[in-house]
N, CA, C and O atoms as a GROMACS GRO file, in nm:
protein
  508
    1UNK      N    1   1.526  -0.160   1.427
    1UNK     CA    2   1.381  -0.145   1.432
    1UNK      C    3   1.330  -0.094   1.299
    1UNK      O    4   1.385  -0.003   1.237
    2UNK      N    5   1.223  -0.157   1.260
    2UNK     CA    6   1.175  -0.132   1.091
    2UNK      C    7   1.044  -0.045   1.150
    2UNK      O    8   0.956  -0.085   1.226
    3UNK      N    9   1.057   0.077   1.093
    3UNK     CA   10   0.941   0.174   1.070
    3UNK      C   11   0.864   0.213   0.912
    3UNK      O   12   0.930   0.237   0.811
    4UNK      N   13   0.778   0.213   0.915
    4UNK     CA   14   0.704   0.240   0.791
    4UNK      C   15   0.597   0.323   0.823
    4UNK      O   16   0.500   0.314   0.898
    5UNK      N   17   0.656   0.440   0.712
    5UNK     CA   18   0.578   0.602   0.758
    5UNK      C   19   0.486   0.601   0.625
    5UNK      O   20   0.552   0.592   0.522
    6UNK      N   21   0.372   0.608   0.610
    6UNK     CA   22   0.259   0.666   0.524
    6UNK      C   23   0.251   0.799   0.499
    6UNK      O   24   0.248   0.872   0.598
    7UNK      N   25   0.247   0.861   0.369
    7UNK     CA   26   0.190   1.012   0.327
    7UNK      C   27   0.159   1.021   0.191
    7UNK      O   28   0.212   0.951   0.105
    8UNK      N   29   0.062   1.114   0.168
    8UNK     CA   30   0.008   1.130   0.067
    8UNK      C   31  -0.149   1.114   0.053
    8UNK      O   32  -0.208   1.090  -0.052
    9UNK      N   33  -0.206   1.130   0.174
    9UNK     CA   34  -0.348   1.122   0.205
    9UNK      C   35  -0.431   1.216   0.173
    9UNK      O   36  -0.359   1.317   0.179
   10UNK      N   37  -0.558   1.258   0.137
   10UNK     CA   38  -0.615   1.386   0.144
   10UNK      C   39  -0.764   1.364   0.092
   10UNK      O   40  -0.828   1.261   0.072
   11UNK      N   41  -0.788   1.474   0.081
   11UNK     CA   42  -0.949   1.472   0.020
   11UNK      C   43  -0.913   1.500  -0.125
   11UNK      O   44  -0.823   1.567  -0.175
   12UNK      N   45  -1.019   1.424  -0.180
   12UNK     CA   46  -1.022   1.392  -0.325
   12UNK      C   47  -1.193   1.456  -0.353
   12UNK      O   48  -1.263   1.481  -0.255
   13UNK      N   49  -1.247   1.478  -0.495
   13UNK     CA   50  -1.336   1.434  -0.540
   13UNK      C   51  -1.360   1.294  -0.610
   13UNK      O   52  -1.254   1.235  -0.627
   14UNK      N   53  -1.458   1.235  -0.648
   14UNK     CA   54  -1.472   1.141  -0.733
   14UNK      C   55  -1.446   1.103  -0.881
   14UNK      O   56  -1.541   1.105  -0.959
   15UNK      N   57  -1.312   1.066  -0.928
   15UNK     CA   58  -1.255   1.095  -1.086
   15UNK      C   59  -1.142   1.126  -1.016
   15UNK      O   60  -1.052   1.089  -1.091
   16UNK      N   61  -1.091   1.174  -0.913
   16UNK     CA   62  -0.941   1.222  -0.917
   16UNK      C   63  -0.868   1.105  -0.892
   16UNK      O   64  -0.900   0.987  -0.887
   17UNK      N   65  -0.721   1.188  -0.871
   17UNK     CA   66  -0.636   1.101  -0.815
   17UNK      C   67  -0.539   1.132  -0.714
   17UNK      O   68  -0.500   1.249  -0.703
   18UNK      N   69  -0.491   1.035  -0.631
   18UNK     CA   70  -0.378   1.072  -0.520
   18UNK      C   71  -0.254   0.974  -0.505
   18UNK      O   72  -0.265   0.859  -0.548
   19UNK      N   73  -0.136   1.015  -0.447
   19UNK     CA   74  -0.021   0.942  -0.499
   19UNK      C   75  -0.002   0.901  -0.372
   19UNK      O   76  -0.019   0.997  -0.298
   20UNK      N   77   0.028   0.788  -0.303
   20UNK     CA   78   0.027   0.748  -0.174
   20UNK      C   79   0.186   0.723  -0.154
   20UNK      O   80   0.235   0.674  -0.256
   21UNK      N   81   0.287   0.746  -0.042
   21UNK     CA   82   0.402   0.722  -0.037
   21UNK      C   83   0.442   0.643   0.102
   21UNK      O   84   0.426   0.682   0.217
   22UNK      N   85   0.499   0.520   0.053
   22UNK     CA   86   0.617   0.466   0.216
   22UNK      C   87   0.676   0.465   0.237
   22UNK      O   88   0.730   0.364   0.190
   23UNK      N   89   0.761   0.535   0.314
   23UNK     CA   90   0.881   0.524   0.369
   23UNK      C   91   0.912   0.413   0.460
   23UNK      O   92   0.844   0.388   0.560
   24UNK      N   93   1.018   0.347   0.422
   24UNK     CA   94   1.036   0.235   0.508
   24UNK      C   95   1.192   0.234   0.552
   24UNK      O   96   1.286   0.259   0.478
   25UNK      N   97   1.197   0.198   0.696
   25UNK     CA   98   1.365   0.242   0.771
   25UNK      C   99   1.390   0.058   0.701
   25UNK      O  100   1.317  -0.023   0.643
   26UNK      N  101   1.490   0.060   0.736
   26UNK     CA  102   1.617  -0.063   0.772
   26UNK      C  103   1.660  -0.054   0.617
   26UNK      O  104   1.626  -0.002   0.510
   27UNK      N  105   1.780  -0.162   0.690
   27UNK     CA  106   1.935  -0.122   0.524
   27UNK      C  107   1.846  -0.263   0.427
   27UNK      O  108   1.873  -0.272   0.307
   28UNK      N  109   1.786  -0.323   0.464
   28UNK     CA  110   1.708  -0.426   0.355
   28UNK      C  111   1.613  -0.432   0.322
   28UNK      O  112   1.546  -0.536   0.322
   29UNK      N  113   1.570  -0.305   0.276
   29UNK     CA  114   1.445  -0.309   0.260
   29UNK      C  115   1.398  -0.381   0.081
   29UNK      O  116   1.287  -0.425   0.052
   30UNK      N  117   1.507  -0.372  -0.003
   30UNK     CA  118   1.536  -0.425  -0.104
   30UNK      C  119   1.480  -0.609  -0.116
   30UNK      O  120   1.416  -0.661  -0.208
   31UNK      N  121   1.530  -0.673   0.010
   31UNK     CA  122   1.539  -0.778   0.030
   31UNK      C  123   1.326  -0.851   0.081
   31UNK      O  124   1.302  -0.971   0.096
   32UNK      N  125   1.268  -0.793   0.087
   32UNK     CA  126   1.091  -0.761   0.150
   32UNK      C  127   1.034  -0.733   0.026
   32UNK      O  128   1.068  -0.653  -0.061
   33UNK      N  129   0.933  -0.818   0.032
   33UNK     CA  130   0.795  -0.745  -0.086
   33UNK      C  131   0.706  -0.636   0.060
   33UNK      O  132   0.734  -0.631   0.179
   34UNK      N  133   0.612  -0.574  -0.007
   34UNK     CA  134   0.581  -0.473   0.054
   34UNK      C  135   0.423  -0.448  -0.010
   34UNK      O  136   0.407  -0.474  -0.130
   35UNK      N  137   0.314  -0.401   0.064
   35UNK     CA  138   0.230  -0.398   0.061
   35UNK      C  139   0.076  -0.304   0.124
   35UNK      O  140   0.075  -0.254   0.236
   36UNK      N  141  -0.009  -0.298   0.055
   36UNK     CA  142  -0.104  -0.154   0.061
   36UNK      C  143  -0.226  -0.231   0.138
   36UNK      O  144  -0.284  -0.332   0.099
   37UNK      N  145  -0.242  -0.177   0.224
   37UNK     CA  146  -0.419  -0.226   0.253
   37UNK      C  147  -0.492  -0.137   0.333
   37UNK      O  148  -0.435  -0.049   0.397
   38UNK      N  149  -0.614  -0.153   0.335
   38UNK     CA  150  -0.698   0.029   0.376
   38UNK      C  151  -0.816  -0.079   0.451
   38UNK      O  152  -0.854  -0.195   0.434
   39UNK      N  153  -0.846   0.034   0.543
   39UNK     CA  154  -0.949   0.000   0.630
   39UNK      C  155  -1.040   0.121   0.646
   39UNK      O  156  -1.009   0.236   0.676
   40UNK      N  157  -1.163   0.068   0.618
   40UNK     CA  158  -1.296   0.150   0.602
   40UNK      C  159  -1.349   0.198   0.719
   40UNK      O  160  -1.332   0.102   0.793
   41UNK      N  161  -1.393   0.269   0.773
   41UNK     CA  162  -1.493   0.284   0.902
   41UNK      C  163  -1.576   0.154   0.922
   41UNK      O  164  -1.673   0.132   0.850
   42UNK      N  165  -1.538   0.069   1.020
   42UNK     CA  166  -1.670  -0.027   1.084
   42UNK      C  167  -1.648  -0.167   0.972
   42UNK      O  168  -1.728  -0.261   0.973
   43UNK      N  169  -1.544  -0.164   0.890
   43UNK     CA  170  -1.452  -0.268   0.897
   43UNK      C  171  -1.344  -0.308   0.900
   43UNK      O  172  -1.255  -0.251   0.962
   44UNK      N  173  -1.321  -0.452   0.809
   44UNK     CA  174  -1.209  -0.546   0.868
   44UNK      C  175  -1.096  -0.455   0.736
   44UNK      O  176  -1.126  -0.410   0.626
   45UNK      N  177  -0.963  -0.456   0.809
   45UNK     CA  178  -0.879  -0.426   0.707
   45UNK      C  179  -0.878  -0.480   0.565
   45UNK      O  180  -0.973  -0.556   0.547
   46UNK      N  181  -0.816  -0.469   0.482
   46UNK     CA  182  -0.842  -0.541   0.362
   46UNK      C  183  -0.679  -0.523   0.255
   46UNK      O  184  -0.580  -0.453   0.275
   47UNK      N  185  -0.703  -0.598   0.168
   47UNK     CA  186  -0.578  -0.616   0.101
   47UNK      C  187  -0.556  -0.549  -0.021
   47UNK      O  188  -0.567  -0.623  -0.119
   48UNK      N  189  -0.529  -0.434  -0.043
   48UNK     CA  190  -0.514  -0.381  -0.202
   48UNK      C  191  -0.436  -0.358  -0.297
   48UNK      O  192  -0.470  -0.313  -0.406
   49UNK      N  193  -0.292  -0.396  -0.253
   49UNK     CA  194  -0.187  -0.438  -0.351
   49UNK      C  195  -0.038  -0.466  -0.338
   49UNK      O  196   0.013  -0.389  -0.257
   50UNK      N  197   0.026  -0.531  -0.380
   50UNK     CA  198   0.121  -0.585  -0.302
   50UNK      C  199   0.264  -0.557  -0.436
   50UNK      O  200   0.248  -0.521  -0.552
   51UNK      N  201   0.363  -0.582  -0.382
   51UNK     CA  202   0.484  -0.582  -0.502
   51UNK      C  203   0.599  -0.665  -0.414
   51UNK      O  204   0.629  -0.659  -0.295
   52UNK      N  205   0.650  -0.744  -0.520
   52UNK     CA  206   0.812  -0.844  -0.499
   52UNK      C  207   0.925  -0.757  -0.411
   52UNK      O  208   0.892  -0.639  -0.396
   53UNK      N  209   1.012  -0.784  -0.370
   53UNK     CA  210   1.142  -0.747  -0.331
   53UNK      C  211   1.228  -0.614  -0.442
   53UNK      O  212   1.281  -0.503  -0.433
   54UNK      N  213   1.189  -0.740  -0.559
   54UNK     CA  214   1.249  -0.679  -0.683
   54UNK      C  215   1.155  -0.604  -0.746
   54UNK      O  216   1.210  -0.558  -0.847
   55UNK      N  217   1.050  -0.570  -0.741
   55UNK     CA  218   0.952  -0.496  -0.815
   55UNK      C  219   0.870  -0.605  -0.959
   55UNK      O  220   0.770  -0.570  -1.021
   56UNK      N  221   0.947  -0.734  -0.981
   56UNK     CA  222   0.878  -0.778  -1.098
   56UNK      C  223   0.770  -0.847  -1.091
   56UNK      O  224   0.718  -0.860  -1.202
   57UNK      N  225   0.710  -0.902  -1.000
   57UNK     CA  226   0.561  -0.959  -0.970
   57UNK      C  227   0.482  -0.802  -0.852
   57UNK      O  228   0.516  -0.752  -0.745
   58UNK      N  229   0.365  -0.778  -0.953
   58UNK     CA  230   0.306  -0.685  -0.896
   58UNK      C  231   0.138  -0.823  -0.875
   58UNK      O  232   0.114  -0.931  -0.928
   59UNK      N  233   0.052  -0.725  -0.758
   59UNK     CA  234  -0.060  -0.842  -0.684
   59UNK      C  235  -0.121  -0.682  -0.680
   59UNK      O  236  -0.051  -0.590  -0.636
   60UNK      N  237  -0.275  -0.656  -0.736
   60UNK     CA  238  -0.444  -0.585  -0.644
   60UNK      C  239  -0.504  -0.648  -0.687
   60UNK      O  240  -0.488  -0.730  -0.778
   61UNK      N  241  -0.627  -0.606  -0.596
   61UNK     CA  242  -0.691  -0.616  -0.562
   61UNK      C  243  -0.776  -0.627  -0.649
   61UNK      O  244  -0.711  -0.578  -0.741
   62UNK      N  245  -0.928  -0.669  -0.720
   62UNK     CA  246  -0.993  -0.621  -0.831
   62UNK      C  247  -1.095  -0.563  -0.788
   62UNK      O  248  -1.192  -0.568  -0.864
   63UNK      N  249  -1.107  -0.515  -0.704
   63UNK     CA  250  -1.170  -0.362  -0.641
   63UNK      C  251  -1.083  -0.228  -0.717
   63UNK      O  252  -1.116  -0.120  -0.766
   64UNK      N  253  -0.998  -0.277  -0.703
   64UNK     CA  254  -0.895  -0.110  -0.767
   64UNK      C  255  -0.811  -0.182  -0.896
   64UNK      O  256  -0.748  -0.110  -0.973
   65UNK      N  257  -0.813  -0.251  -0.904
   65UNK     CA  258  -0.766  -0.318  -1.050
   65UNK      C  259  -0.770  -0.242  -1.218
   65UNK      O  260  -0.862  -0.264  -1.297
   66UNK      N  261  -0.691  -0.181  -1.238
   66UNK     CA  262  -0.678  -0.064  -1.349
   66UNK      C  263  -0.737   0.042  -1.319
   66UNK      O  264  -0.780   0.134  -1.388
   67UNK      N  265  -0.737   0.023  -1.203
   67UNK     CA  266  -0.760   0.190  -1.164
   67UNK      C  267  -0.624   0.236  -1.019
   67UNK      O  268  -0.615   0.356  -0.995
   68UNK      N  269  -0.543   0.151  -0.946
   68UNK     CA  270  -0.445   0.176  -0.867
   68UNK      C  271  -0.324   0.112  -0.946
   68UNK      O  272  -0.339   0.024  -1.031
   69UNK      N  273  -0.221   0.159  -0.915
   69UNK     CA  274  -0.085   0.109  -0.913
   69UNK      C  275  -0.002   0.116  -0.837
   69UNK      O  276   0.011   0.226  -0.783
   70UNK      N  277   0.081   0.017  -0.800
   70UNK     CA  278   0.165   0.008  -0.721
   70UNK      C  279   0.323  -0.015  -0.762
   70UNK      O  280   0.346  -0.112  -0.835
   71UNK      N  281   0.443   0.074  -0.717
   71UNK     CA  282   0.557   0.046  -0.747
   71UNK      C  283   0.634   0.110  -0.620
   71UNK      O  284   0.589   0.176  -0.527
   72UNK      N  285   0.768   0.066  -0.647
   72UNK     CA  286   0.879   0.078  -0.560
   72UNK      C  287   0.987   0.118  -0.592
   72UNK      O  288   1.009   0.084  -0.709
   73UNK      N  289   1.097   0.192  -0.535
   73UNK     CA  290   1.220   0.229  -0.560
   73UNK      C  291   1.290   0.208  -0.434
   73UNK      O  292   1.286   0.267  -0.326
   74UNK      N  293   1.365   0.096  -0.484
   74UNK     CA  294   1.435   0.010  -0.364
   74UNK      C  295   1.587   0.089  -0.284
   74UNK      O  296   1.646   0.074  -0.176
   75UNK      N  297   1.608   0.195  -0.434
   75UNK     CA  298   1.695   0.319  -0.407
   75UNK      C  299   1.693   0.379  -0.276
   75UNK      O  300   1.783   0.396  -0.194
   76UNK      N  301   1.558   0.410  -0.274
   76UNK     CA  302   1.475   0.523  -0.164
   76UNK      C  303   1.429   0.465  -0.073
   76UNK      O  304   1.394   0.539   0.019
   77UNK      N  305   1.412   0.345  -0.055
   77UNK     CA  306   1.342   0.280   0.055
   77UNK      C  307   1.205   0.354   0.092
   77UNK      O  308   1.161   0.388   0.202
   78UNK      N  309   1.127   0.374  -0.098
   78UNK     CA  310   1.030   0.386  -0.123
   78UNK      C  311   0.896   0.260  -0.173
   78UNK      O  312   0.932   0.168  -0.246
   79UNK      N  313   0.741   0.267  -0.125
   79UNK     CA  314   0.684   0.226  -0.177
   79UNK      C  315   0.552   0.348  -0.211
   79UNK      O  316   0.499   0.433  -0.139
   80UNK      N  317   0.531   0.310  -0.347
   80UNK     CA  318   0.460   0.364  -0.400
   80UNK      C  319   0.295   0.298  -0.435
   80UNK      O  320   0.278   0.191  -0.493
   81UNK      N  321   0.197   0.378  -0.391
   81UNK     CA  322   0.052   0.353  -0.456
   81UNK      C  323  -0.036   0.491  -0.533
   81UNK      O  324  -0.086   0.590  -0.481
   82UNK      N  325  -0.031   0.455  -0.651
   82UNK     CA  326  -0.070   0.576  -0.754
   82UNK      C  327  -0.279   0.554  -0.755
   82UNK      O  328  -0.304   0.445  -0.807
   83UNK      N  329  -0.362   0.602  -0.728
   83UNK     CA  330  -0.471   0.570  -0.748
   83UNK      C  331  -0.516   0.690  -0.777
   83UNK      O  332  -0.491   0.802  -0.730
   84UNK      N  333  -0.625   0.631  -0.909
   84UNK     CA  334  -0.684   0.699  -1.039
   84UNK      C  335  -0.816   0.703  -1.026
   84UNK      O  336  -0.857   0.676  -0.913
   85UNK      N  337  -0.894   0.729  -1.107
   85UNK     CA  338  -1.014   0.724  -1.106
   85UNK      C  339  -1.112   0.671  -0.935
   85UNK      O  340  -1.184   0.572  -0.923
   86UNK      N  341  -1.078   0.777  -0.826
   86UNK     CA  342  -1.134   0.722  -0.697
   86UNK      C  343  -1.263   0.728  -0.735
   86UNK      O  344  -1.316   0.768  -0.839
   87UNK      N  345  -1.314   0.673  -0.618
   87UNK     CA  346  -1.422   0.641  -0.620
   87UNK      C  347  -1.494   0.654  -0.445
   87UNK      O  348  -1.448   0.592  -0.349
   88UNK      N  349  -1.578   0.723  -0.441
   88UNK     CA  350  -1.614   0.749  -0.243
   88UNK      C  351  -1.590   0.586  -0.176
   88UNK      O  352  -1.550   0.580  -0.060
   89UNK      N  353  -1.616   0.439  -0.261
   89UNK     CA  354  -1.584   0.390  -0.176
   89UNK      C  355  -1.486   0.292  -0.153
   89UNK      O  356  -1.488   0.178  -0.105
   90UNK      N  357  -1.364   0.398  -0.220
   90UNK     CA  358  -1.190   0.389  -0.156
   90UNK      C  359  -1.173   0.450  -0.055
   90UNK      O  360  -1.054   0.443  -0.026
   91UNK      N  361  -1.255   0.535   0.052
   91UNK     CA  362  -1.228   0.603   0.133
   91UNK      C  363  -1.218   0.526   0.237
   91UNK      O  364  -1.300   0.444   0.276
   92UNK      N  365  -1.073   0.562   0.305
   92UNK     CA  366  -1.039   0.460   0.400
   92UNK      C  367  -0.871   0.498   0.473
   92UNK      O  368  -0.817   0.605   0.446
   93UNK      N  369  -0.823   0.426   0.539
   93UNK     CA  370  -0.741   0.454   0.634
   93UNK      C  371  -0.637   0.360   0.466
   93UNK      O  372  -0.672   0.259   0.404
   94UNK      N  373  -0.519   0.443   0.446
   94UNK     CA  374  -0.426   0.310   0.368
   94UNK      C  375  -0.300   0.305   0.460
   94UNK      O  376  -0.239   0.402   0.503
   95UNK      N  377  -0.262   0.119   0.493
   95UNK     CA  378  -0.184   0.119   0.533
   95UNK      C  379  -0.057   0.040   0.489
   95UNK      O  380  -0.078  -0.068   0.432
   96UNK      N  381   0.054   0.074   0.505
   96UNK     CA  382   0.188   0.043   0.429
   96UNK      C  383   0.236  -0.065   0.483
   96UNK      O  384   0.251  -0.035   0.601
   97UNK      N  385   0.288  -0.243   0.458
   97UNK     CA  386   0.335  -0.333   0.528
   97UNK      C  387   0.427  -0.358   0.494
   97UNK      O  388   0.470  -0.290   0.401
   98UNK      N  389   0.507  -0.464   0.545
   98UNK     CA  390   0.646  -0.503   0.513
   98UNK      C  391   0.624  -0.672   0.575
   98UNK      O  392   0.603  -0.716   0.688
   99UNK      N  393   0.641  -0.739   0.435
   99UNK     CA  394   0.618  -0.894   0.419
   99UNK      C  395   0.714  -0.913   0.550
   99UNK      O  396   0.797  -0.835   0.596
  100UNK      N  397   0.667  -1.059   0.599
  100UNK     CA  398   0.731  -1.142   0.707
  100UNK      C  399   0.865  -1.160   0.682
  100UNK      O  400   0.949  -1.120   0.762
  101UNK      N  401   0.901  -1.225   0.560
  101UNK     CA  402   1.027  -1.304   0.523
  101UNK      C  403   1.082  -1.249   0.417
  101UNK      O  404   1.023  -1.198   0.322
  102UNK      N  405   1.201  -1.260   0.435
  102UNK     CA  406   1.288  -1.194   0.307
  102UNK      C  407   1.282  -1.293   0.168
  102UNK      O  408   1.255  -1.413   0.178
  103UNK      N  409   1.302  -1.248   0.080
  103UNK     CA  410   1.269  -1.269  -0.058
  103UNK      C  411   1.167  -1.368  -0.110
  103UNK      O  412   1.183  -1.464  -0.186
  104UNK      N  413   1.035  -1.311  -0.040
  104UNK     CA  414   0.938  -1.420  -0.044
  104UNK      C  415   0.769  -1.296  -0.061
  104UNK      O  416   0.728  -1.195  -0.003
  105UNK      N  417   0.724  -1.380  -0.168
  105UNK     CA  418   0.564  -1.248  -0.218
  105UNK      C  419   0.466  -1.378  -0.124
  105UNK      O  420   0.351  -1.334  -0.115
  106UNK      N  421   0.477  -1.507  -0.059
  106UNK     CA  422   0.431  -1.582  -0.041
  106UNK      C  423   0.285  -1.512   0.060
  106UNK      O  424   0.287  -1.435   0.156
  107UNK      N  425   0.131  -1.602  -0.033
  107UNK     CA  426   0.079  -1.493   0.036
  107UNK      C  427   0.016  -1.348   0.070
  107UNK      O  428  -0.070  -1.305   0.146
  108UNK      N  429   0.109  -1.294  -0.029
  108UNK     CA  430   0.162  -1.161  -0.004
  108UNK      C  431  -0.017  -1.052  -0.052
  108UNK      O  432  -0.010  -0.932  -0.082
  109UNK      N  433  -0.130  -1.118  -0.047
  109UNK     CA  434  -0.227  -1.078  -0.016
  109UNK      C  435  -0.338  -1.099   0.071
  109UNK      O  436  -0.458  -1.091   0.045
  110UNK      N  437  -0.279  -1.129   0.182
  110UNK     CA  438  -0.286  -1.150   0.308
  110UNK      C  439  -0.229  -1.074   0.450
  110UNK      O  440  -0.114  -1.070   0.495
  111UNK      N  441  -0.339  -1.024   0.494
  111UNK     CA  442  -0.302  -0.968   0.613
  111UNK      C  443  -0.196  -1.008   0.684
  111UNK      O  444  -0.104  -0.938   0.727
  112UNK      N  445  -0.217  -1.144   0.698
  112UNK     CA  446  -0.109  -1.226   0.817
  112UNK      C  447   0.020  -1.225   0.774
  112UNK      O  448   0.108  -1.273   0.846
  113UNK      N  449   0.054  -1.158   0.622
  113UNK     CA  450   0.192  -1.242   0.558
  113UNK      C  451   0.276  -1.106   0.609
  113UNK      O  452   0.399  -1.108   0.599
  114UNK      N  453   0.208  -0.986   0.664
  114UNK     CA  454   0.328  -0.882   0.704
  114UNK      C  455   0.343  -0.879   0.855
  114UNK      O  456   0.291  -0.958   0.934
  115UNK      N  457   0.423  -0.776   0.886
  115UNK     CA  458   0.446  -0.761   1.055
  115UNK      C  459   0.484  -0.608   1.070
  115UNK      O  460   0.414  -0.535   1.141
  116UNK      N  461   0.562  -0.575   1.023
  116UNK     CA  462   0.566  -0.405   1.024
  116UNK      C  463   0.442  -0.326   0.991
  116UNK      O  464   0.386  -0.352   0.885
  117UNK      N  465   0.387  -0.222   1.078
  117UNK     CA  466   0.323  -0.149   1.008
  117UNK      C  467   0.341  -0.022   1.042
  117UNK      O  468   0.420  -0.008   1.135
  118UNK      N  469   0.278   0.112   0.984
  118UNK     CA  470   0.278   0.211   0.967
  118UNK      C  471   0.141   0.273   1.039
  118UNK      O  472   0.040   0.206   1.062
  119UNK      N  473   0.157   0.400   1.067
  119UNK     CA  474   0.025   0.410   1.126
  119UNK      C  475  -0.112   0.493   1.030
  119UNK      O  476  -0.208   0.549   1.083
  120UNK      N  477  -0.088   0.481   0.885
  120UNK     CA  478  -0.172   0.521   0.807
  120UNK      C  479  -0.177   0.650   0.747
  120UNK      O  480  -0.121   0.743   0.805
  121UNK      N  481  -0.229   0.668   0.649
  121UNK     CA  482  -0.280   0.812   0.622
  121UNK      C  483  -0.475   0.792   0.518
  121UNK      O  484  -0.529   0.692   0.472
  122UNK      N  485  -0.505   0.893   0.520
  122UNK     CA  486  -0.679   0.877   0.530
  122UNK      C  487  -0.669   0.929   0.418
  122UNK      O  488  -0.611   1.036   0.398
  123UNK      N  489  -0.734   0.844   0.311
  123UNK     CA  490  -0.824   0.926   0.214
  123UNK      C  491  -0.950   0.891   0.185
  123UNK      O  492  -0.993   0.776   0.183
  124UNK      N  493  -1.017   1.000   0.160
  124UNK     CA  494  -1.149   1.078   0.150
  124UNK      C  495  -1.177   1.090  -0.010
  124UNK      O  496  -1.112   1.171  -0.076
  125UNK      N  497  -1.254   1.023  -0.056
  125UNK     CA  498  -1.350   1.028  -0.213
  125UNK      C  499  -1.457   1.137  -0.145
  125UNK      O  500  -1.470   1.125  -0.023
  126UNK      N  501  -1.531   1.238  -0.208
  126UNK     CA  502  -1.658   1.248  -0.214
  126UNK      C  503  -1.703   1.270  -0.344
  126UNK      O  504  -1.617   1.293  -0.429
  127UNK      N  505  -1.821   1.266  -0.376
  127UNK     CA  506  -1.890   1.216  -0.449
  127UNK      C  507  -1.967   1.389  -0.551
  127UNK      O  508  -2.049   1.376  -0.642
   0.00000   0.00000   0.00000
């Protein structure tokens, strides 16, 4: 059974930054691209950045585009989202996925292309 745990949520001001972390169970997690998406109050989830198996094709969003980053340590059966310069309206639920198919980004900014999920952690911009 593949679990994917979210942390690193909190209240921010506007200009800061917060380091978002996933933990993800199973022995392949190496073998999965993996992926960030946040949902706002009173909408539809959304897609904000994605990374390869191997870490060398990185995918955001251009909502957060030089202002988030995303990386992985396949060591740790870590995924990582670094976001910089927030802004109040990044505030939102972020949630951690795990692509459908093994060694495949196909997609991979698209809701439909994962199946594991995590049950979130909240961050808060104010202004």
């Amino acid at each position: 059974q593949v679990q994917t745990v979210e942390s690193g949520g909190g209240n921010v001001q506007a200009g800061g930054s917060l380091r978002l972390s996933c933990l993800a169970s199973g022995r392949a997690f190496s073998s999965y691209s993996m992926g960030w998406f946040r949902q706002a109050p009173g909408k539809e989830r959304e897609f904000v950045a994605a990374i390869s198996w191997n870490g060398e094709s990185t995918y955001h969003a251009d909502a957060v585009k030089d202002r988030f980053t995303i990386s992985r340590d396949n060591a740790k059966n870590m995924v990582y989202l670094q976001m910089n310069s927030l802004k109040p309206e990044d505030t939102a639920i972020y949630y951690c996925g795990r692509h459908r198919s093994y060694y495949s980004d196909y997609d991979a900014t698209k809701i439909s292309a994962y199946d594991y999920w995590g049950q979130g952690t909240q961050v808060t911009v104010s202004s």
